[in-house]
C-alpha positions as CSV (number, residue, x, y, z in Angstrom):
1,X,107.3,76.4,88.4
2,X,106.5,78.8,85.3
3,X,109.2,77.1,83.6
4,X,106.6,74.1,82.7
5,X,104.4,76.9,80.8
6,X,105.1,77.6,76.8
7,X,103.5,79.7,74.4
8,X,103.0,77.8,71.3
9,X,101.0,77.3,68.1
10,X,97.7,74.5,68.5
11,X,94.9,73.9,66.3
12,X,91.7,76.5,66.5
13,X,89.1,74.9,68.4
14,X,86.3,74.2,66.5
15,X,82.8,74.4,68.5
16,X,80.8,71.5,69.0
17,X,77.2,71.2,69.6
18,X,75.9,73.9,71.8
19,X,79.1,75.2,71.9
20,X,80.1,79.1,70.6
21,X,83.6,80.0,69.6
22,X,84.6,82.8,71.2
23,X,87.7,85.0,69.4
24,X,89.3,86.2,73.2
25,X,89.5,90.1,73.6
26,X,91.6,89.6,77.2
27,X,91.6,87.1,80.1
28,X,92.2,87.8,83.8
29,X,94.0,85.3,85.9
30,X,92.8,83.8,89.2
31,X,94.3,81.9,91.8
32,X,93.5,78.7,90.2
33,X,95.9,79.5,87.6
34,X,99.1,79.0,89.7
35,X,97.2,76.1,91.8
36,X,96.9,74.1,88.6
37,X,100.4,74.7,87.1
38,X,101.5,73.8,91.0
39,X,99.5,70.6,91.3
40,X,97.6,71.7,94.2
41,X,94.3,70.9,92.3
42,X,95.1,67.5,91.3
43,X,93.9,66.4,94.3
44,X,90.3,67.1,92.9
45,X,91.3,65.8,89.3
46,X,94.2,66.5,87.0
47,X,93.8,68.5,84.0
48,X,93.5,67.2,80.6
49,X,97.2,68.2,78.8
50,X,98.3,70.3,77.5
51,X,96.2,72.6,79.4
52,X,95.6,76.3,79.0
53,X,95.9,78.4,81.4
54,X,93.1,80.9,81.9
55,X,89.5,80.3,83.2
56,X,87.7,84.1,83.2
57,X,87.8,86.0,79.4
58,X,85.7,88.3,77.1
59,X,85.4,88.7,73.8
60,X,83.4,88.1,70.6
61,X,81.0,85.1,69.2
62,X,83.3,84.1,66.3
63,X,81.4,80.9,65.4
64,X,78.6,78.9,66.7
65,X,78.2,75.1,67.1
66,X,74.9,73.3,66.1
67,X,71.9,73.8,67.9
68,X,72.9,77.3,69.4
69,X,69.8,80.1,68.8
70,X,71.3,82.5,72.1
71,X,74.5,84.1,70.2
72,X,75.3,85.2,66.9
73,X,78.4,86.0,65.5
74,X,79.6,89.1,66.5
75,X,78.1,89.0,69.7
76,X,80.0,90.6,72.6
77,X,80.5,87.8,75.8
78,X,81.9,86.8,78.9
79,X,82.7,83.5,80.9
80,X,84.3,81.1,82.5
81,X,86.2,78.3,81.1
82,X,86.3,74.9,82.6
83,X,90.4,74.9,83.5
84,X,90.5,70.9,84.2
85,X,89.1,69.9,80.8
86,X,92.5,71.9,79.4
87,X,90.7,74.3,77.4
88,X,91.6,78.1,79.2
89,X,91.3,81.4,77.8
90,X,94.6,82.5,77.6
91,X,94.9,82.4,73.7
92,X,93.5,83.6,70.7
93,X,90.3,81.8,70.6
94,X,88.1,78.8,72.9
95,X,85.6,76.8,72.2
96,X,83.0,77.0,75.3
97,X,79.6,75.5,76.4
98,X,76.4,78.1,75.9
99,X,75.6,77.7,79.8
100,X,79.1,79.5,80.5
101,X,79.0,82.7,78.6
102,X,76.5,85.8,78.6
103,X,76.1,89.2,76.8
104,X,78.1,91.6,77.9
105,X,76.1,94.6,78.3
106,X,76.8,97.5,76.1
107,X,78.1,100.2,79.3
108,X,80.6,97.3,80.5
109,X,84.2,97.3,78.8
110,X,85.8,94.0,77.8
111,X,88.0,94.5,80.9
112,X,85.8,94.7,83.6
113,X,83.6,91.7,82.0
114,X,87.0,89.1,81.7
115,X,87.5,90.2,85.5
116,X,83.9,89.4,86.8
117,X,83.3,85.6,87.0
118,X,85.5,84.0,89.9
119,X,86.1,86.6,91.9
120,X,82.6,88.8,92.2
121,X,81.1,85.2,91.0
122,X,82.3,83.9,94.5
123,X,81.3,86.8,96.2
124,X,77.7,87.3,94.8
125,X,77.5,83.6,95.1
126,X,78.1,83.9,98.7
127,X,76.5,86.9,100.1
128,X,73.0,86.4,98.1
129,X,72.8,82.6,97.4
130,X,74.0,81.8,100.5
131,X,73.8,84.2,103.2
132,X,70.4,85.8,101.4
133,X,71.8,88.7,102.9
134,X,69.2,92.0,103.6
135,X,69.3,95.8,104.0
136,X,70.2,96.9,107.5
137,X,72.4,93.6,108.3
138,X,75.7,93.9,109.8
139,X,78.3,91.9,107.6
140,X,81.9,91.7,107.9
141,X,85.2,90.8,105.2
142,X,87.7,89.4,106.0
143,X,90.3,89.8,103.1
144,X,88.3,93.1,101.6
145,X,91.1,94.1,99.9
146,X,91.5,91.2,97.1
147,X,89.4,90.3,94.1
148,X,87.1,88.1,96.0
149,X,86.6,90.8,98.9
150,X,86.6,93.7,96.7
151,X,83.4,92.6,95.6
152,X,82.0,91.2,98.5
153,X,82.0,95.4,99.9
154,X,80.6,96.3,96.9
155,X,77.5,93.7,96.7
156,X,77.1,94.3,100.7
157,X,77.0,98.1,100.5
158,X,75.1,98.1,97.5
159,X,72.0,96.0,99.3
160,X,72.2,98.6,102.0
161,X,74.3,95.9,104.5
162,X,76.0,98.1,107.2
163,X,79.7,96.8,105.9
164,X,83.2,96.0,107.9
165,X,86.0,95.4,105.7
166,X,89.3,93.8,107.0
167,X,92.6,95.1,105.1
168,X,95.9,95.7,105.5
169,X,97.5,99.4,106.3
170,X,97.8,100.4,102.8
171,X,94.2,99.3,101.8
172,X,92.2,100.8,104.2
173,X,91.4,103.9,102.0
174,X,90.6,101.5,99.0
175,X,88.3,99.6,101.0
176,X,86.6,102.3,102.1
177,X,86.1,104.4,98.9
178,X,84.3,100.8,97.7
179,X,81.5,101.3,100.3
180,X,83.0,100.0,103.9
181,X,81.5,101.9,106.6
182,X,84.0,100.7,108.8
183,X,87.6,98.8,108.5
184,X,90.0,97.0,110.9
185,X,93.7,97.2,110.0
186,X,94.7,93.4,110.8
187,X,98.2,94.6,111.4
188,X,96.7,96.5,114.3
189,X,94.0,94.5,115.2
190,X,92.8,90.5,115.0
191,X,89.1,90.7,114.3
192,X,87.9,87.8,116.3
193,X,89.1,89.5,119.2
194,X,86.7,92.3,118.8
195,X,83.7,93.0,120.5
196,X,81.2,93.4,117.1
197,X,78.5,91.1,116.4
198,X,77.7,90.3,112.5
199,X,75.1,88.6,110.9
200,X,77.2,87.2,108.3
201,X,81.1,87.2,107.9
202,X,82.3,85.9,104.6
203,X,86.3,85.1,105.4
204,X,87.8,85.7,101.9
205,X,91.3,86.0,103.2
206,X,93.0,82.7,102.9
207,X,93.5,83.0,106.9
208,X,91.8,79.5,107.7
209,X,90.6,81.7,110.5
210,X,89.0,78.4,112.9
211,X,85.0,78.1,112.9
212,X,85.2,78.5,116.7
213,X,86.8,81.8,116.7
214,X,84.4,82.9,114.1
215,X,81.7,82.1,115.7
216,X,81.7,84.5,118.5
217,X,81.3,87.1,116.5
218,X,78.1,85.6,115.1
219,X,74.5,86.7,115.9
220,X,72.0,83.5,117.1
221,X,71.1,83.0,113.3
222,X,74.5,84.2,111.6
223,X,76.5,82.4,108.8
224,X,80.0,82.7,108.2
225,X,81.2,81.7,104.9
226,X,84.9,80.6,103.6
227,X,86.0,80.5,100.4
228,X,88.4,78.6,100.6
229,X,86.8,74.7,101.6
230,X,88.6,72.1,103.1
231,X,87.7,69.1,105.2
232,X,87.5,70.7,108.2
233,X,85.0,73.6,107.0
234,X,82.9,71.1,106.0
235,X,83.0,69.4,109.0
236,X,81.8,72.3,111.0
237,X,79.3,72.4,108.5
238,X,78.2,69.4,109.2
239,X,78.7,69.9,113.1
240,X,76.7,73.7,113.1
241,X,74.1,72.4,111.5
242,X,73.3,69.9,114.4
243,X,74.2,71.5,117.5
244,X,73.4,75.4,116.6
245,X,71.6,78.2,115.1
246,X,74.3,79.4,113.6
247,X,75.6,78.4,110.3
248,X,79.1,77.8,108.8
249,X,79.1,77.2,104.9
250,X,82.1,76.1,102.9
251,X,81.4,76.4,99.3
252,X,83.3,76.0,95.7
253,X,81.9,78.3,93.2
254,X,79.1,77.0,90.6
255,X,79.1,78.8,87.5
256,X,76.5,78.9,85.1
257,X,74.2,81.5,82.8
258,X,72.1,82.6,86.0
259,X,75.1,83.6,87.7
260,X,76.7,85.6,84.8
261,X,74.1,87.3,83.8
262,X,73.5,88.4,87.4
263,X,77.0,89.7,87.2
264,X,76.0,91.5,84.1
265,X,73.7,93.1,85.9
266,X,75.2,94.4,89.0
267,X,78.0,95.8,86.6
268,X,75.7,97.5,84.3
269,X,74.7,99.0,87.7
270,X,78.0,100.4,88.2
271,X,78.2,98.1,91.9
272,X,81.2,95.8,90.4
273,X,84.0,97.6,89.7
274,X,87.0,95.4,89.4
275,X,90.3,96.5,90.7
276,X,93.3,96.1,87.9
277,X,96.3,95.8,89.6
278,X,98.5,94.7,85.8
279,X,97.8,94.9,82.1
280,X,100.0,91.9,80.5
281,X,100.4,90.2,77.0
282,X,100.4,86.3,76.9
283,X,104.0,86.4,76.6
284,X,104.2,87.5,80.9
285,X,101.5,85.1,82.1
286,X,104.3,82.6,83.8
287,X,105.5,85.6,85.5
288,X,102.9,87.2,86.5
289,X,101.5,84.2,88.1
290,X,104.9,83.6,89.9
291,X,103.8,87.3,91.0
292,X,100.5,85.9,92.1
293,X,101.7,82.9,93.7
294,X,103.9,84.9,95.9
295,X,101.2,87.2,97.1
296,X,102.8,90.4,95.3
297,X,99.7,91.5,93.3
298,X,97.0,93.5,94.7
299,X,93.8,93.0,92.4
300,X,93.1,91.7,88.7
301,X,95.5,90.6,86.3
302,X,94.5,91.4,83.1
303,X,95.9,89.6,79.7
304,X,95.3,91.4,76.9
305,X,95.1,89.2,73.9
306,X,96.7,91.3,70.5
């Protein structure tokens, strides 16, 4: 419960080698968050206490460990903290490798940089490392609505992917003004049960929709993607990529400099645009990830760090 989370005074961290110090402009919070804080993720490994909560954040280079030559203080970054090793961004400053921060270019506001990472990281991850998806493919998803989804519309329409977005009621209008061509209203209608055909489906909506409903909605060659692995997903990985053409891929997002400076550039293209659903001080993170946890927010949470 948020009960377990305090605000409190610790020690600056002090960058080591190849490390930058980064003085934190604002944070956004991810589903992570609430799944550490929960336990959920101790299954993978527990985080090192007392952990901060926070993994995605921009701000400034306020000092620089040995051996760095990239950044110089005063330089304006984005990244993503490691949440297990118990150093987040939610507080004034972090002490973070090189390889997980970039330049934020000079068009993109400190906002939309903190909200990039996990949620258009996933999706970019997905659609273009993944899927390699091209121009004139037919791609459907599923969840289009949330951070992960949002994104996934926007990359899809924006390398010229003829895009289906699944919403609810009250998001079909959003979805569509981020570049859907088409959208199916799940409280209408259950996409599998549809008669469309998709080269890739990336399943963003937390659904555990089954591989073998999925697949029917597949072309001969087409992936569908979850972002949200489990033992089974990898299992019909393993099983697909025996017994069929088509592919399923479970993945867990890998974060590095390629990756944020692609996001740097598809944002100083004006294709990511984050949706903020809150603007929050540190002092409501425990509620607002209650808020999250409960499925009440729709979009970014942003902290803004005074």
């Amino acid at each position: 419960g948020e009960s377990v989370m305090q605000l409190r005074d610790v020690p600056m961290p002090v960058p080591q080698a190849g490390q930058v110090q980064v003085k934190v402009h604002c944070a956004s919070l991810n589903p992570i968050d609430y799944k550490l804080r929960n336990g959920i993720m101790k299954m993978l490994r527990k985080p090192k206490f007392p952990a901060t909560i926070g993994k995605d954040f921009a701000g400034v280079v306020s000092a620089l460990g040995s051996g760095v030559a990239e950044f110089k203080v005063g330089h304006r970054v984005f990244g993503s903290a490691n949440a297990l090793n118990g150093q987040g961004c939610c507080a004034d400053a972090l002490a973070i490798d090189v390889n997980l921060v970039a330049a934020i270019p000079d068009n993109v506001s400190d906002e939309t940089a903190a909200c990039l990472v996990v949620a258009a990281g996933s999706a970019l991850q997905a659609l273009i490392s993944i899927a390699h998806l091209k121009a004139g493919q037919k791609v459907l998803v599923v969840g289009a609505s949330g951070s992960v989804g949002a994104a996934g519309v926007q990359l899809a329409h924006a390398l010229g992917a003829h895009v289906t977005g699944v919403c609810g009621t009250g998001n079909v209008g959003y979805v569509q003004s981020i570049g859907a061509d088409r959208v199916i209203d799940y409280k209408t209608t259950e996409w599998t049960d549809t008669s469309d055909i998709y080269d890739v489906i990336l399943d963003t909506g937390g659904t555990h929709t089954a591989f073998s409903k999925a697949k029917k909605r597949l072309s001969a060659n087409g992936i569908y993607i979850d972002t949200f692995p489990d033992g089974a997903r990898f299992l019909n990985q393993f099983t697909a990529s025996i017994f069929s053409k088509q592919r399923c891929a479970a993945f867990m997002l890998k974060t590095d400099a390629a990756l944020l400076k692609s996001l740097a550039g598809w944002a100083s293209k004006g294709v990511l645009q984050p949706r903020v659903a809150e603007r929050i001080t540190l002092e409501q993170v425990p509620q607002a990830l209650t808020r999250m946890e409960a499925g009440k927010v729709q979009g970014k949470v942003v902290v803004t760090i005074a």
